[in-house]
C-alpha positions in Angstrom: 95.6 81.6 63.1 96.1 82.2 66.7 99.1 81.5 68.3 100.3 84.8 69.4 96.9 85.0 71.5 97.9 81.2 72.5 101.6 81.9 73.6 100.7 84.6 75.6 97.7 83.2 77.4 100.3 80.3 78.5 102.4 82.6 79.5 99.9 84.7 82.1 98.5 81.7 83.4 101.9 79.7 84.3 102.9 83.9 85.9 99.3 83.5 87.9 99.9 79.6 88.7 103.5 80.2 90.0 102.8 82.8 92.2 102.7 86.1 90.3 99.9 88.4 91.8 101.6 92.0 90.0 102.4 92.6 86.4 103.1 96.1 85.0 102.7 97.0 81.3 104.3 99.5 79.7 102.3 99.3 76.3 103.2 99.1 72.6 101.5 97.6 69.6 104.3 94.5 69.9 103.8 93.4 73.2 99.5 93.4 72.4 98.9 89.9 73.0 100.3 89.6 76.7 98.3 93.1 77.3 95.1 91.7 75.9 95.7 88.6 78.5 96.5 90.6 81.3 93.5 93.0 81.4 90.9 89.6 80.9 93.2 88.1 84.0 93.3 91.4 85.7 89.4 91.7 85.2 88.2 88.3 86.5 90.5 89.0 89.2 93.6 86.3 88.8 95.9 89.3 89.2 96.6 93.1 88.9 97.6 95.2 86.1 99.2 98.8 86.7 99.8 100.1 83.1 102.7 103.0 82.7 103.4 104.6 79.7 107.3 105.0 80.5 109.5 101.9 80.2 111.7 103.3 83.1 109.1 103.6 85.4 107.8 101.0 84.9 110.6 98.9 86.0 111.0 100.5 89.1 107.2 100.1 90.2 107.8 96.6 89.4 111.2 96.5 91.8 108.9 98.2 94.5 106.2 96.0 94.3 108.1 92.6 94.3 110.8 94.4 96.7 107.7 95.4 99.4 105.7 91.9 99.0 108.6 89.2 98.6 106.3 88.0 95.7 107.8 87.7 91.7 106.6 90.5 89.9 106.7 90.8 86.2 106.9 93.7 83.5 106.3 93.7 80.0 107.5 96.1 77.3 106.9 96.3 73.5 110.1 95.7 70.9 113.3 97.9 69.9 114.5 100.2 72.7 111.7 100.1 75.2 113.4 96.7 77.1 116.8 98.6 77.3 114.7 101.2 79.6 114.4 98.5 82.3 118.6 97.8 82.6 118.6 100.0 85.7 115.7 98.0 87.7 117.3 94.4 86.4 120.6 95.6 87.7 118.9 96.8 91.6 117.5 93.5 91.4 120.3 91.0 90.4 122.5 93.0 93.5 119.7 92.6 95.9 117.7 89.2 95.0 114.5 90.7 94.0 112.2 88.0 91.6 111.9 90.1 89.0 110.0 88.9 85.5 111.2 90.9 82.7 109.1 90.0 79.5 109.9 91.7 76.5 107.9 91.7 73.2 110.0 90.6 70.3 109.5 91.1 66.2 110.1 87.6 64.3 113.6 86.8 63.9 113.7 86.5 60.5 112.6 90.4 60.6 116.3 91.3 62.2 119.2 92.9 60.8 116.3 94.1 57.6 116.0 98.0 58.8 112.5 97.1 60.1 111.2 99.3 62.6 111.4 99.0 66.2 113.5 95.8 65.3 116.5 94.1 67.5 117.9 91.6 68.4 116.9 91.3 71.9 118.4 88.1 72.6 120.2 88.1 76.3 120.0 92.0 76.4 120.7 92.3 80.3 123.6 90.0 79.7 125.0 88.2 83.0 122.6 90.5 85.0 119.8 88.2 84.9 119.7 84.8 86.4 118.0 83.0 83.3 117.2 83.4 80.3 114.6 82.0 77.3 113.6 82.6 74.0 109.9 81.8 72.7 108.2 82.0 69.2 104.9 81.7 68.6 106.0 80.6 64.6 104.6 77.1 65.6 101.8 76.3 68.6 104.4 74.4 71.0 102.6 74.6 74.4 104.6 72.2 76.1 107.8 73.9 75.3 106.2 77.4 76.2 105.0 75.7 79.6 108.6 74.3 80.1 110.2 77.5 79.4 107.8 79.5 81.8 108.7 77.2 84.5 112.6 76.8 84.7 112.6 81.1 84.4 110.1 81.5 87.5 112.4 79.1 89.4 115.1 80.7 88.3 113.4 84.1 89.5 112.5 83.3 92.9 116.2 81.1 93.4 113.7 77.7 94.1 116.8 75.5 92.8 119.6 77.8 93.2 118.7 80.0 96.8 119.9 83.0 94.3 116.7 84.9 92.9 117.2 87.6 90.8 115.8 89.0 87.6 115.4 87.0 84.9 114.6 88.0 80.8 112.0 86.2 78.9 111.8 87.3 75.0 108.9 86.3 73.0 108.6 86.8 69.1 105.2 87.3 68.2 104.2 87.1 64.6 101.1 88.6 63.3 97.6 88.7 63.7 98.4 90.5 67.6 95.0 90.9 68.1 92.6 88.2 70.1 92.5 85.5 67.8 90.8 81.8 68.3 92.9 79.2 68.2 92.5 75.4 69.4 93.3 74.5 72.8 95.8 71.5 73.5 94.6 68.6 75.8 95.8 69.8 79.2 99.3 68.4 80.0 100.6 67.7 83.3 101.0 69.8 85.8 105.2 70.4 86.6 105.8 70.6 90.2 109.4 71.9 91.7 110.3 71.2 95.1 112.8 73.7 96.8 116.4 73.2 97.3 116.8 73.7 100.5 119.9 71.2 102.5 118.5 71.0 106.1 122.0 73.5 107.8 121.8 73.6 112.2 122.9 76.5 113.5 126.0 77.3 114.0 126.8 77.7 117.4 129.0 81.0 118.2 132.0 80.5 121.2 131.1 82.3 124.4 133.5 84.8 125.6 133.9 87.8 123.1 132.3 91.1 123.1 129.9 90.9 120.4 127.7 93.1 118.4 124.9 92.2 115.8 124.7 94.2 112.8 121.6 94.5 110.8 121.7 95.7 106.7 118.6 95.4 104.6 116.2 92.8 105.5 113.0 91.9 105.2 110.2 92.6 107.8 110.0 89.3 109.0 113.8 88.4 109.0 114.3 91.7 110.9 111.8 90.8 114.0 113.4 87.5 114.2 117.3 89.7 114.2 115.8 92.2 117.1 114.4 88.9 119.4 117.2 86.5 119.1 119.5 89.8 120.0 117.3 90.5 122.5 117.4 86.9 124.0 120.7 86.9 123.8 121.5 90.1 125.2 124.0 91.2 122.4 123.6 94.9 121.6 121.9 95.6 118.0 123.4 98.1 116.0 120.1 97.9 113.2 120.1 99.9 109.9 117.5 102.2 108.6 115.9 99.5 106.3 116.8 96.6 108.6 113.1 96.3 109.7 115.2 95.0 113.3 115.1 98.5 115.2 112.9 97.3 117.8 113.5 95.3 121.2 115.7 95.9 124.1 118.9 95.1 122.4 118.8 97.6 119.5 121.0 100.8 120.2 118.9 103.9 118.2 122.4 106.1 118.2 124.4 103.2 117.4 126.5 106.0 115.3 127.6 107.4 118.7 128.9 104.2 120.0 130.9 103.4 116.8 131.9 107.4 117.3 133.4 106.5 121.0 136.3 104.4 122.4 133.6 101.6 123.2 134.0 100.6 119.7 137.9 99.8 120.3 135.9 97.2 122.7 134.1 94.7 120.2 135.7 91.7 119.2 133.2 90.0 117.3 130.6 91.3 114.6 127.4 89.4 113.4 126.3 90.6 110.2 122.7 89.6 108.6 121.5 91.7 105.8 123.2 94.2 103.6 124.5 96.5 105.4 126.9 99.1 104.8 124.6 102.1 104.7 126.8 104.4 106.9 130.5 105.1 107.1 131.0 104.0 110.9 129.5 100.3 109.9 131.7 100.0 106.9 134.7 100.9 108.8 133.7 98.3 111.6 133.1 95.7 109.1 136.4 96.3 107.6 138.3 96.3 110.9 141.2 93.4 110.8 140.6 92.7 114.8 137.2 92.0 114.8 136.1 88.2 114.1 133.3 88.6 111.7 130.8 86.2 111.1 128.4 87.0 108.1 124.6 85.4 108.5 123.5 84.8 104.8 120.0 83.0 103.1 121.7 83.3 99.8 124.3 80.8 97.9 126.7 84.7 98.1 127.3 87.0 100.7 128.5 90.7 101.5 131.9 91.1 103.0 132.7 94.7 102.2 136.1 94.4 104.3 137.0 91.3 103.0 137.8 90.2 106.3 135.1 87.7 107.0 136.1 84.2 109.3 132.8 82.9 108.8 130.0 82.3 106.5 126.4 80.8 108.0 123.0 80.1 107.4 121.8 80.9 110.8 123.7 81.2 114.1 123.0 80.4 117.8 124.6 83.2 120.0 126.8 81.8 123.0 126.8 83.8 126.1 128.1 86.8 125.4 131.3 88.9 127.5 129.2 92.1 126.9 127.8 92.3 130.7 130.2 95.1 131.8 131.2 96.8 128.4 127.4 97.1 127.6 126.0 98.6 131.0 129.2 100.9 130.8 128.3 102.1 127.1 124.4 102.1 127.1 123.6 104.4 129.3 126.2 107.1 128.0 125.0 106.2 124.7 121.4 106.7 125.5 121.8 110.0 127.2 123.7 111.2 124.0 120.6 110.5 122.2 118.6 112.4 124.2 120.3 115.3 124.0 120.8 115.1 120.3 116.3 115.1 120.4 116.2 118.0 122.6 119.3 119.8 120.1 117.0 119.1 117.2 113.5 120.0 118.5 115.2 123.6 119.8 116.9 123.9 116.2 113.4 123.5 114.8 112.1 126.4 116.9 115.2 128.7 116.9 115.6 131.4 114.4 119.2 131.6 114.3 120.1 128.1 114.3 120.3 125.9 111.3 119.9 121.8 111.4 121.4 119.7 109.7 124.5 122.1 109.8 126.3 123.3 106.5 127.9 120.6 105.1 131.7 120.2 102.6 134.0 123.3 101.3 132.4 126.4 99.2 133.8 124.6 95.9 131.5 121.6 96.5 128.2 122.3 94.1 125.2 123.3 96.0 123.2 120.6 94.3 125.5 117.7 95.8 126.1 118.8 99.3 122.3 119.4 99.9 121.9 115.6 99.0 124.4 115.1 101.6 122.4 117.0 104.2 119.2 115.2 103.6 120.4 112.0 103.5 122.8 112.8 106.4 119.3 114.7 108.4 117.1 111.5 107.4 119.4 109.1 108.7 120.1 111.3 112.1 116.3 111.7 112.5 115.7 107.8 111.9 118.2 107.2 114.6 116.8 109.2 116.7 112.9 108.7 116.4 113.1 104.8 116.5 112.3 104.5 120.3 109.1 106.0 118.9 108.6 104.1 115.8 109.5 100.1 117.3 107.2 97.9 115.2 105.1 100.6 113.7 105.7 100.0 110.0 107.8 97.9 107.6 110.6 99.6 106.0 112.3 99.1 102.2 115.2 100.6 100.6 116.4 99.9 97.1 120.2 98.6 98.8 121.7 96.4 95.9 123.4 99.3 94.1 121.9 101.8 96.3 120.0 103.7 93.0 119.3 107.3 92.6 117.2 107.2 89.9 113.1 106.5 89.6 112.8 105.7 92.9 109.5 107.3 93.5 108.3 104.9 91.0 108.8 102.4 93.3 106.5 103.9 96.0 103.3 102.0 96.4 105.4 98.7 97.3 102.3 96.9 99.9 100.3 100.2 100.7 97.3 98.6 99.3 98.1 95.5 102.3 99.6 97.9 105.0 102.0 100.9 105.4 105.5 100.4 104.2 107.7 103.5 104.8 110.0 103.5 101.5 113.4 105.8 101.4 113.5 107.8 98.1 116.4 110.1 98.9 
């Protein structure tokens, strides 16, 4: 007998065929057979293991690495409470579309609700937070079924069909012997290709006119250089967040903050919003304005409208000419000078002895613990606006921005380090 080894060397090699490159283990004496196959695929080169001991972490490292290379990334846990460790990475990826394969060792069903140990019933654990879900056994040697199964969860995972990806659970029971075991090999079947749903969608072409601005939330590298050209092209000014990978060109604004800040902001009648944004108070309370038309650029089937006041909702857009000729030579050079002398306020707060930077932040009764997380992340953001002229297409940038998590996030550090250097925000 065999077929735990069988089901889970199926399993790696549809993960390898479909495009996974990552997997991180967080072992247990349950979950055996897929490590056994992922240290023979990890050897021969097919992929790359990173083993972590804590179930937590491990789910974050997993986020990182499929958040920094755009790529599915799966993690596998052992039975009973170790999958429950990796609800706070599903949820960060169902709110910002990261491919994430969560494979979670199972005990056989018959064994549940019999006190066994590390025993549950793991059956849709993450609930709606995953975008599909499947059950395997290994009771009897179905490879086609397995095959099947492993297919419609790595479309689901990278939104192929659906233009949603998202995490997705896959729980397999596997029945003893767990160790490498030889079993017969099936006749190969055929192989299942999936086209991508994608309905052909032209531009849509903005009227000319009204004072526009481009706002820029999280995006990926490649999406943000093509944000900070067209705005450049188009001379509309570019008001790009931290992790928006789009603070670069002519058209982005580095002390955007101070605009918003200023009666220029009374000026703009029309918002273009790609990404998530959202990041800072001032571009919440833009986005929410009732007298700005807002037009919201989105790749996925959903979309962000904190506000609530969106007019429009597009795949891509074709900027009109734009009635920002006066209003932006008016504002930018203000603008521009106020960021200067911000730089030269923080390099002499650096150097002076009685000056303090950032400055104290919230009332006596607000615990010290809490406002200094305000200051850093209030300092960080200040010195990000402030250095990009510097920093214009040096390195990609990633954020964890679907719920915006505290926890674990230095677990999600390495990201693409080992391609190129990706700066990651941990505060």
């Amino acid at each position: 007998m065999g077929n735990a080894t069988a089901c889970a060397r199926v399993i790696i090699e549809e993960l390898v065929t479909r495009g996974v490159r990552d997997v991180v283990l967080a072992p247990g004496s349950r979950s055996a057979p897929l490590a056994y196959e992922c240290f023979e695929a990890d050897r021969i080169g097919l992929l790359r293991l990173h083993v972590r001991v804590d179930e937590r972490t491990a789910g974050f490292l997993a986020l990182g690495l499929a958040k920094g290379s755009g790529a599915p990334v799966a993690v596998l846990t052992t039975s009973g409470t170790a999958p429950a460790n990796l609800h706070p990475a599903v949820l960060e990826a169902w709110h910002a579309h990261v491919p994430l394969i969560v494979i979670t060792a199972s005990r056989p069903r018959s064994m549940i609700n019999t006190g066994s140990n590390q025993t549950a019933d793991q059956d849709q654990l993450f609930g709606r937070h995953v975008r599909a879900y499947a059950g395997l056994a290994d009771a009897v040697p179905d490879h086609r079924t397995w095959r099947f199964e492993m297919a419609r969860i790595m479309a689901a995972a990278t939104g192929l069909r659906t233009r949603m990806p998202g995490p997705v659970q896959l729980n397999v029971e596997f029945s003893e012997p767990l160790l490498p075991a030889e079993f017969a090999w099936p006749p190969p079947a055929p192989e299942l290709s999936i086209a991508a749903s994608r309905i052909p969608s032209e531009p849509t072409t903005l009227p000319a006119g009204a004072q526009t601005v481009i706002v820029a939330g999280d995006c990926p590298p490649d999406v943000g250089r093509a944000i900070a050209e067209d705005a450049a092209r188009a001379g509309v000014p570019l008001l790009a967040e931290p992790s928006s990978n789009a603070r670069c060109g002519e058209a982005a604004l580095s002390t955007y903050r101070l605009l918003l800040a200023s009666t220029l902001a009374e000026g703009i009648e029309r918002v273009v919003v790609f990404g998530r944004p959202t990041l800072s108070r001032p571009i919440s309370s833009l986005l929410s304005r009732d007298d700005v038309e807002l037009v919201v650029v989105s790749a996925y089937a959903d979309w962000i409208d904190p506000g609530r006041v969106a007019s429009m909702v597009t795949d891509a857009v074709t900027l009109g000419e734009s009635g920002n000729a006066g209003w932006l030579d008016a504002g930018a050079r203000p603008i521009g000078r106020c960021g200067r002398a911000s730089m030269r306020c923080l390099q002499h707060s650096r150097t002076s002895p009685d000056r303090h930077w950032p400055p104290p932040c919230g009332p006596p009764s607000v615990p010290r613990t809490s406002c200094s997380r305000v200051r850093l992340v209030r300092f960080a953001i200040l010195t990000w606006h402030l250095l990009a002229p510097l920093r214009r297409g040096s390195m990609p940038t990633a954020a964890f921005r679907g719920l915006t998590a505290m926890s674990r996030r230095l677990s999600a550090l390495p990201l693409r380090w080992s391609v190129r250097p990706t700066l990651c925000w941990v505060i």
